[in-house]
BAKOL-608695 format. One record per residue (C-alpha): z, x, y. Coordinates in steps of 0.05 Angstrom, whole numbers, plus 5000, padded with zeros to 4 digits. Each point is the difference from the previous one (the first is absolute). Layout:
% residues N
ZXY;...
END
This chain:
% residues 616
447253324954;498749354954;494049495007;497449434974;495550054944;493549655000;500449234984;506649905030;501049625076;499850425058;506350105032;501449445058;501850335065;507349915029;500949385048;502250485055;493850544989;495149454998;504349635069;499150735025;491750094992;498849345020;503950125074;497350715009;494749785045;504649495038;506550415007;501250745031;506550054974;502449834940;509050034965;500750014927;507649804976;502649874937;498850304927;496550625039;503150514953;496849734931;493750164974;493949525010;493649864961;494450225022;492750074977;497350644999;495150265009;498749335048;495049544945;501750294945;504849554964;505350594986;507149765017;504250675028;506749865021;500850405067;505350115049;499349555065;496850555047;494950184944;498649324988;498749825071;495350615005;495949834954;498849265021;499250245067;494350594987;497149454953;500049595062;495650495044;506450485035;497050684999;507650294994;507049754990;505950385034;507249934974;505450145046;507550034975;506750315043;500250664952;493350224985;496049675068;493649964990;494850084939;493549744982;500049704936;495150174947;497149474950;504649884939;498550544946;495950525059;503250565025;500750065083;493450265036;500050585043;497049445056;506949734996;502850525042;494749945056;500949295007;507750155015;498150485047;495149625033;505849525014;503750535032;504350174947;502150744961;498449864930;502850544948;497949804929;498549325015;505549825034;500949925084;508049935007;500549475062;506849635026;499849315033;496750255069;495150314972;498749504948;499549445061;494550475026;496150224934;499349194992;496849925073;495450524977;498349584942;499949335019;495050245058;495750474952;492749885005;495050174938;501949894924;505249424994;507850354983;506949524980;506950394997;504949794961;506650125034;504850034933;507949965000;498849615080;506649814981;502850705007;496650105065;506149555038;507750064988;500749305030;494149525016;504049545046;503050695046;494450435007;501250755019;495650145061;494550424960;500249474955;498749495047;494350325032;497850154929;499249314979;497349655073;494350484993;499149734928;500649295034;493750125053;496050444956;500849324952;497049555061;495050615022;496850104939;492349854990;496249814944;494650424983;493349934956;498450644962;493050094981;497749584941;507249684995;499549144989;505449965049;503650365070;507150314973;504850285043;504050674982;505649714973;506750064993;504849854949;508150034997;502750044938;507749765005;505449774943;500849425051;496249545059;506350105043;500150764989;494950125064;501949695068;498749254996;496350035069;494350384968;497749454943;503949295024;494749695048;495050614989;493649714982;496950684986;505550174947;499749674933;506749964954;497150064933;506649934938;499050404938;503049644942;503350144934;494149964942;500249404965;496849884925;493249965030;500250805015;504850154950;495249854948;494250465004;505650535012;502749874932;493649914970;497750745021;506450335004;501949794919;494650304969;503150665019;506149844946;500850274935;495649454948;496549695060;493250294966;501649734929;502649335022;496749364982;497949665060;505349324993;505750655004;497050355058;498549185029;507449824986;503750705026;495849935065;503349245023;506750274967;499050585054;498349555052;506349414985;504950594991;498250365080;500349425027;502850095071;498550784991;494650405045;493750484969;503750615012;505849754951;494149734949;497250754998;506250324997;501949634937;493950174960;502250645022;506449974970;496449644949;495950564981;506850535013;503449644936;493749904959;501649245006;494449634967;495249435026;503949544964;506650165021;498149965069;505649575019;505050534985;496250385046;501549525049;507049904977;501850755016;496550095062;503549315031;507150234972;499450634973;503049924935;496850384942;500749404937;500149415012;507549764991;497949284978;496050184953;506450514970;504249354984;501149824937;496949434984;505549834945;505750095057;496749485037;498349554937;507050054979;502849985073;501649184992;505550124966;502650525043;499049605065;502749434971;506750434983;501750185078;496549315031;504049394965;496849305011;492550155027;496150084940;493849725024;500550445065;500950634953;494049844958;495749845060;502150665036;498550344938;493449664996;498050365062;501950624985;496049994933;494749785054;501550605033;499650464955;493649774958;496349875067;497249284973;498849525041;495350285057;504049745050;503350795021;493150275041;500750655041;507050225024;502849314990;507750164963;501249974930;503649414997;502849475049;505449464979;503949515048;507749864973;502549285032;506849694984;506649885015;504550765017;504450354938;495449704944;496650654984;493650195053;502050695021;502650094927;493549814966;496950605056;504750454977;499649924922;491850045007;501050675036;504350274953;494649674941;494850485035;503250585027;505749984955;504250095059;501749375039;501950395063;492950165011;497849375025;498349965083;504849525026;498749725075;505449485028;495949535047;506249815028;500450675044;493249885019;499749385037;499950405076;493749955030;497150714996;502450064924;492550124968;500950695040;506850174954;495449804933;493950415039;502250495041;499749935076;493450215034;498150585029;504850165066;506949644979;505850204984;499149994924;493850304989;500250594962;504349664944;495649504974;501749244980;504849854936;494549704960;494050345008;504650654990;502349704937;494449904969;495950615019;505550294967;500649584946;492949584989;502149754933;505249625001;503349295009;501449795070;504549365013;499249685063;507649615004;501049305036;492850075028;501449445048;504850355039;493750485022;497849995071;493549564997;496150605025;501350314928;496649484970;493250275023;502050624971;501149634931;493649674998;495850715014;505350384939;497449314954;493550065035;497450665007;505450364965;499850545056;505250055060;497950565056;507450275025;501750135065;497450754989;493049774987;501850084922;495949554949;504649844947;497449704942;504449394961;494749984937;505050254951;505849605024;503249404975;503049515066;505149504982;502349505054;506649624996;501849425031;504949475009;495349435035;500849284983;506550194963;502849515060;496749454972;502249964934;505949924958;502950324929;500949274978;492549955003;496150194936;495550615003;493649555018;502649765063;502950755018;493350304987;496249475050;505350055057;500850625003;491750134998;499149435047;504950405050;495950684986;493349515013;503449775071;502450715023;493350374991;495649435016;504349605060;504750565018;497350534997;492149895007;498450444954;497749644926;494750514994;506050564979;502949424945;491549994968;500850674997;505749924949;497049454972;503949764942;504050554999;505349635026;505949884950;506149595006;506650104973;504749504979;507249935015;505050294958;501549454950;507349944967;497150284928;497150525037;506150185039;504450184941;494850414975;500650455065;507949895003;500050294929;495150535013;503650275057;507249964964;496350424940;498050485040;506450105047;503650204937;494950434972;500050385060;507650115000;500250154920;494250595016;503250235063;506949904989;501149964930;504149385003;497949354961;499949395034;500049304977;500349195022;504549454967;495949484994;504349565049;499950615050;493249954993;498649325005;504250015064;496350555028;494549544982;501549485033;501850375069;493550454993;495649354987;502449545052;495250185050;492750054979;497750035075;498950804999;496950024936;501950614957;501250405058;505949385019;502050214925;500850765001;504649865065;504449594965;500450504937;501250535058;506249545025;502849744942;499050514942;497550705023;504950115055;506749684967;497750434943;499450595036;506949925035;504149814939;497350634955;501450445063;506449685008;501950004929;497650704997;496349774932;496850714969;493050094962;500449794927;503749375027;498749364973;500649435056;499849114988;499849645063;503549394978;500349555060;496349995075;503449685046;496550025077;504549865054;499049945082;500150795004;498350354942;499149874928;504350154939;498550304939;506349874934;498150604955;502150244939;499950734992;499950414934;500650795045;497350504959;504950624976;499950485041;
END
């Protein structure tokens, strides 16, 4: 067990434990829901100012003896019944003649009981004279296969629970400041686990939630739990002050049990105090080094270049993409607290000038492998009930067992870039999903799964406000349309501006695809056509320069597709008449091939070569 030394705050009670104490005397009956299966803080012994973190039912039995009940009885569907001991005491002999007493068969402290006999045991409670007693019925849940269709024993099971409830007398034990009745208390995952006729309208029954732990009761925990690292004792106090609030921002969202079991691992790997976020890091996603922290720094300082190589025209978007990913990886900036991802950016602008592409390219700059990006087409999820393909679909549809593309994705894969395409083709129901990913950085699947988005990087695309603007307008006016239109969708639309905060400004807009531009990617794609047919084919290829112009001309008469509009045409007018006339012409490897002239007609197009064929 840890404590609190001398000197430092005593340990605030839970809402729900101190909502508990304070209706003891007023209710007979009391349900806790909620975060039941974490541990709690507790002081113990009761005054003493030592903070032990304790599971639920040990936690409750101490407040309650502290309160004045003589003996605490826990009740669960596999063991029945046991009386529990204080925390850190080993079970009295008495224990087995109060069970008996009660009209059970005790062997080693436990008195196996189903749901009749349970029904009766709590009579025998709830109308005990002498020394006050509260039983903790545990795993209530489990006691009913379905609330709304009770089974007949479970129905008579649950009205006697319902008129012992109303029965029920307060009692004054000698010396005690107040009358107390022998309580009850269900402990279920959920309020609508036990029959709703038993708490809705029951003023004798008291629905008491148990919530997650926020930073208020994460702190101690940290505080006591840390000094069990390795150079915890030798640490300055600013280092042991600074890896306590770094433990607290990083479990954000996450309960005790998970705090405790990464100190654990903590202590497992010999992790030190002031690595304690790799700690964190490991348990959340279970990667051993930190992958970020494995790039090279001069791949991403030299990465401009690279970028700029595949993603013609947007050099300001490159360099502020690569801005946050420098962000990223150095962690300035204090903006990235607790699971929160990586890095988020928003890509606006017209389609075909390079958004997907710039996705792509960044992957490949930080996996080396561009196919290892995460990409999600919000086009096929505009139905209704899409969150549950991204999630999973809850427990009892069809579906279940298999888990939702995106939260399977990135369990399996927690570092890596995910691209979000046309993100305002999504169902708005996604969008909430969006904000808590930006927000929290945590999605719970459809299995009950917490997966964890802090070592991702999201990128958005989008095509809003494009509508509203024009190539013939310089980049000024494209950049304010087109975030004017992003501005009306979230705000008007949509009703959701808190999810474009979160991005902040984040949000980058690319221009069209300007004429000096254009060639560039014409050329670019012509270059590497023939390189790929001189290494695969062994067959040299080459433009005239009036073919080429031509081609040109036909490639680049269009810019409304953007460079995706100008790999069609190369398809059409150059890659498959080339294809055809060197099958046709049944030209060999070691060939040397000059497309003089292009000429495109209705049907197809034709390429006028001139052939040098290789001996053979």
């Amino acid at each position: 067990m840890t404590s609190t030394p001398a000197g430092e705050p005593a340990v605030e009670k839970p809402r729900w434990l101190r909502d508990l104490v304070r209706f003891l005397p007023l209710k007979s009956q009391f349900v806790l829901s909620g975060n039941i299966r974490d541990l709690q803080l507790a002081e113990f012994p009761a005054g003493s100012g030592q903070a032990v973190p304790l599971p639920l039912v040990e936690c409750l039995c101490e407040e309650l003896r502290a309160f004045g009940y003589t003996s605490v009885i826990a009740y669960d569907p596999l063991t029945g019944f046991r009386v529990l001991p204080r925390p850190g005491q080993q079970r009295d002999a008495s224990a087995d003649t109060l069970l008996t007493e009660l009209g059970l068969q005790p062997a080693d402290g436990f008195a196996p009981a189903g749901l009749e006999l349970f029904a009766e045991t709590l009579r025998r409670i709830v109308e005990r004279e002498g020394p006050r007693i509260a039983v903790l019925a545990d795993f209530a849940s489990q006691m009913v296969v379905r609330p709304d269709a009770l089974l007949n024993e479970e129905h008579r099971a649950f009205t006697r629970a319902l008129i012992l409830s109303q029965r029920a007398q307060p009692r004054r034990a000698e010396g005690a400041s107040a009358a107390l009745f022998n309580t009850v208390v269900w402990i279920v995952e959920k309020e609508g686990d036990l029959p709703d006729w038993l708490l809705i309208g029951n003023p004798r029954v008291r629905h008491v939630p148990v919530s997650r732990p926020d930073h208020h009761f994460r702190r101690p925990l940290a505080r006591s739990l840390l000094r069990a690292l390795p150079g915890a004792d030798s640490a300055p106090p600013e280092q042991v002050a600074a890896a306590v609030e770094a433990f607290v921002d990083e479990t954000e969202g996450m309960l005790l049990v998970d705090l405790n079991a990464i100190v654990q691992l903590a202590r497992t790997e010999r992790i030190e105090l002031s690595r304690i976020r790799d700690a964190i890091r490991q348990y959340k996603v279970g990667v051993t080094e930190d992958p970020w922290a494995r790039i090279e720094r001069s791949k991403i300082r030299n990465g401009e270049s690279y970028v700029k190589e595949r993603v013609k025209g947007q050099d300001h978007a490159v360099t502020r993409v690569l801005d946050i990913v420098k962000r990223a990886a150095t962690g300035v900036g204090g903006g990235r607290r607790g699971n929160r991802p990586r890095g988020v950016a928003f890509l606006a602008g017209p389609t075909g000038v390079g958004k997907t592409e710039l996705a792509k390219t960044l992957t490949s700059l930080l996996h080396g492998d561009e196919s290892a990006y995460i990409r999600f087409d919000m086009s096929e999820f505009n139905a209704e009930h899409a969150d549950q393909r991204l999630l999973g679909a809850p427990p009892g549809y069809v579906g279940y067992d298999v888990g939702g593309e995106l939260t399977n994705a990135v369990r399996e894969r927690p570092f890596s870039v995910i691209l979000f395409d046309e993100i305002e083709k999504a169902h708005p129901r996604l969008f909430d999903k969006f904000l808590q990913v930006l927000d929290d950085g945590v999605l719970t699947s459809g299995r009950g799964d917490r997966v964890y988005f802090s070592e991702a990087f999201i990128i958005f695309t989008s095509n809003l406000g494009v509508g509203s603007v024009t190539p013939a307008m310089p980049f000024e006016e494209v950049e304010n349309g087109i975030r004017t239109g992003i501005q009306s969708f979230f705000r008007d639309k949509l009703g959701r501006p808190e999810l474009l905060n979160r991005i902040g400004d984040n949000i980058i807009v690319f221009d069209f695809i300007r004429d000096d531009v254009a060639s560039e990617i014409l050329a670019g794609m012509v270059r590497s056509l023939f390189s790929d047919v001189l290494e695969r084919q062994r067959i040299s290829v080459s433009l005239s320069d009036g073919a080429y112009e031509r081609l040109r001309e036909v490639c680049l008469a269009d810019m409304s597709h953007g460079g995706r509009g100008i790999r069609n045409k190369v398809e059409s007018h150059l890659v498959n008449p080339l294809a055809r006339a060197l099958f046709d012409r049944d030209v060999g490897p070691g060939s040397t091939v000059t497309i003089e002239s292009v000429e495109p007609g209705l049907q197809v197009t034709v390429l006028e070569l001139s052939v040098e064929q290789a001996s053979r």
